[in-house]
C-alpha positions as CSV (number, residue, x, y, z in Angstrom):
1,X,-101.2,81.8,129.0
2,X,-102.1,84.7,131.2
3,X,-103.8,87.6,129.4
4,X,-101.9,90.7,129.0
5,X,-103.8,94.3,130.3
6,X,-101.8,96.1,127.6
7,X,-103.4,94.2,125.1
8,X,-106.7,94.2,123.6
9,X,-108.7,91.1,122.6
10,X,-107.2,91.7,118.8
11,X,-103.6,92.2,119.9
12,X,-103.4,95.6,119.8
13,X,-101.8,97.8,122.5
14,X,-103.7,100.0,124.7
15,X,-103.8,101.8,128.1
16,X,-105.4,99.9,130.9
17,X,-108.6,101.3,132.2
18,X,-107.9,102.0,135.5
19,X,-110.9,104.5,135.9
20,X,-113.1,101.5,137.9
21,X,-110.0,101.6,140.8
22,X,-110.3,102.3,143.6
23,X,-107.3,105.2,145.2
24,X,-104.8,103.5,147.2
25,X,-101.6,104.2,148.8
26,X,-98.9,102.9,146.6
27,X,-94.9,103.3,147.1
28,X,-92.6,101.4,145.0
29,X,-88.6,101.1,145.6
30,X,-86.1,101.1,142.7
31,X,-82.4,100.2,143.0
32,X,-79.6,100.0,140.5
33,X,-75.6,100.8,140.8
34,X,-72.8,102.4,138.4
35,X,-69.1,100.6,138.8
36,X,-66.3,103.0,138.1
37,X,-62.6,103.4,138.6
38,X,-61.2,104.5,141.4
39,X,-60.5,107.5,140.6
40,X,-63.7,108.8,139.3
41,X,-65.4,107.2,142.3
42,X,-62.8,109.3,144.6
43,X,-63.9,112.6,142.5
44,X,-67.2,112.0,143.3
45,X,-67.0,110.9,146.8
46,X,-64.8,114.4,147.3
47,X,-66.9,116.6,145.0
48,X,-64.0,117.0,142.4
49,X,-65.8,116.0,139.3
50,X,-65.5,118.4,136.7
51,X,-68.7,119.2,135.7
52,X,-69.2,119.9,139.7
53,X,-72.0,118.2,142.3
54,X,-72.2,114.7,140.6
55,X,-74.8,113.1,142.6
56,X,-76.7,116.8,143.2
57,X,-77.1,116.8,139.5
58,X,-78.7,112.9,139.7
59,X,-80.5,113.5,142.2
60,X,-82.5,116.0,140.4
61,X,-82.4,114.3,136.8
62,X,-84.2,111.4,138.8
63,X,-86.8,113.5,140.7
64,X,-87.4,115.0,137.0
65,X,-87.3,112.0,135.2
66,X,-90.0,110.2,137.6
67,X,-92.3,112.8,136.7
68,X,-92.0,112.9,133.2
69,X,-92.3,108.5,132.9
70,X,-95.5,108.6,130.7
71,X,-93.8,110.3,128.6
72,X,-91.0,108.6,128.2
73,X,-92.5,104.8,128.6
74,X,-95.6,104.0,126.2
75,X,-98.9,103.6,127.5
76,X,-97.8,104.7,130.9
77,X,-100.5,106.3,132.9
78,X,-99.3,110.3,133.8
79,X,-99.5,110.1,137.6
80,X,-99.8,113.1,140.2
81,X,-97.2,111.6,142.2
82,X,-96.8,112.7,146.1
83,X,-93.4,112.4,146.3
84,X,-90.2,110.4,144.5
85,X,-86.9,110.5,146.4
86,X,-82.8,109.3,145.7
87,X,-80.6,108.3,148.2
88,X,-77.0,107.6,146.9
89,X,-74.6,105.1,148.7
90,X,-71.1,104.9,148.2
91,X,-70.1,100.5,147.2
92,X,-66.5,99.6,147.1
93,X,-66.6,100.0,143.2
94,X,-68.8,102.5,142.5
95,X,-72.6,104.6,144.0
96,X,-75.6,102.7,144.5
97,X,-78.9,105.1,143.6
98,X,-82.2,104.1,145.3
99,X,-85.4,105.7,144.1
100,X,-88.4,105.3,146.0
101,X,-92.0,106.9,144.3
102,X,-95.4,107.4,145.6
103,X,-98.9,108.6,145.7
104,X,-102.6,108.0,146.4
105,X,-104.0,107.1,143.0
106,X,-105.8,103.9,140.8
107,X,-102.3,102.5,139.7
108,X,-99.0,101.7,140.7
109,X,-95.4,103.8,140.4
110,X,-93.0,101.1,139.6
111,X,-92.0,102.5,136.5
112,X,-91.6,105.7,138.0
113,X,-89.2,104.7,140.5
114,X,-87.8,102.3,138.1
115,X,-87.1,105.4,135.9
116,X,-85.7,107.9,138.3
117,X,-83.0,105.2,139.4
118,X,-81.8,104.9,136.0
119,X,-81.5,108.3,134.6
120,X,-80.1,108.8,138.5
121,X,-77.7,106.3,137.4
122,X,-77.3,107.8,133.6
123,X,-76.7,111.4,134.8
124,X,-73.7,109.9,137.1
125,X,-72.4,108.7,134.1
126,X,-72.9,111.7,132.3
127,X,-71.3,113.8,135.3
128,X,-68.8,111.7,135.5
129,X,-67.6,110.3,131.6
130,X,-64.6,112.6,131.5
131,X,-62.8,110.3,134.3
132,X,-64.4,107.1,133.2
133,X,-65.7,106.1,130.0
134,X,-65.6,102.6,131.0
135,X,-68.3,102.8,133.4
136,X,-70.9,100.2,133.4
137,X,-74.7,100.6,135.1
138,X,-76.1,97.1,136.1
139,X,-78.4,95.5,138.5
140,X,-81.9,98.2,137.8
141,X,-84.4,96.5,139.4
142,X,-87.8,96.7,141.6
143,X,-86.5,96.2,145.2
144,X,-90.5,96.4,146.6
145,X,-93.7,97.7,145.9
146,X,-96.5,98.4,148.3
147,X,-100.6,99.1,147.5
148,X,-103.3,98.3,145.0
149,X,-105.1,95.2,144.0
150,X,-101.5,92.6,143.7
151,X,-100.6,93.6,147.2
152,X,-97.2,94.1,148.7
153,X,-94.5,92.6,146.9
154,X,-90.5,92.1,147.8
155,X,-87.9,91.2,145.2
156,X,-85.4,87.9,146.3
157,X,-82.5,88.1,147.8
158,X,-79.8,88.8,145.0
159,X,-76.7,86.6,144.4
160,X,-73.5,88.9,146.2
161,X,-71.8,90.5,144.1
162,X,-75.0,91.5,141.5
């Protein structure tokens, strides 16, 4: 069994010392989607939600959300990030957010793009509930990650359709 760093030789859950690290670049890239009906996709698309610029509103709420991660995810290191963005793309049945964080620091910013894609994602939903209730967020997932003592890393090829 490999060891776990957020675990302590008795179990117990800590923070990882990264204070023997050296400062690297690291990036990481988040990706996840939100299916909707057509016509809550088409108020979107045309800016005709009712609660206004949906995907202006998620793109903040991400960019927020990355920066507040280690508050939100235990034992998360608080992180001086250099910069997290959201791009939004339009799929046949619904938006696609992808979050991409980084900075020069000791440990990595998965969870922080990990994060702003899904409250990206959860403020669409938000934005958008009065036309769709039945709106469903799926496939949140690391797309890459670059820096640090693992390396580079690129997630496999999904299954179409995921």
């Amino acid at each position: 069994m490999t060891s776990l760093t957020h675990l302590d030789a008795a179990g117990n859950a800590r923070m990882v010392d990264v204070g023997g690290k050296a400062a690297t670049a690291r990036v990481a890239v988040a990706t996840g989607r939100i299916r909707m009906s057509s016509a809550a996709l088409a108020a979107i698309r045309a800016g005709d939600a009712p609660k206004g610029d949906v995907l202006a509103a998620a793109r903040i709420a991400g960019i927020m959300a990355a920066k507040k991660t280690a508050e939100l995810i235990p034992l998360c290191h608080p992180l001086a990030l250099d910069a997290v963005t959201l791009d939004f793309a339009f799929e046949p049945d619904g938006v696609r957010a992808t979050a991409t964080a980084s900075l020069t620091g000791r440990t990595g910013v998965e969870m922080e793009a990990l994060t702003a894609a899904s409250v990206a994602l959860l403020t669409i939903y938000d934005m958008a509930k009065a036309l769709d209730k039945a709106m469903v967020i799926d496939g949140v997932r690391l797309l890459a990650k670059r820096g640090g003592k693992s390396g580079n890393w690129t997630a496999p090829e999904m299954p179409t359709g995921a």
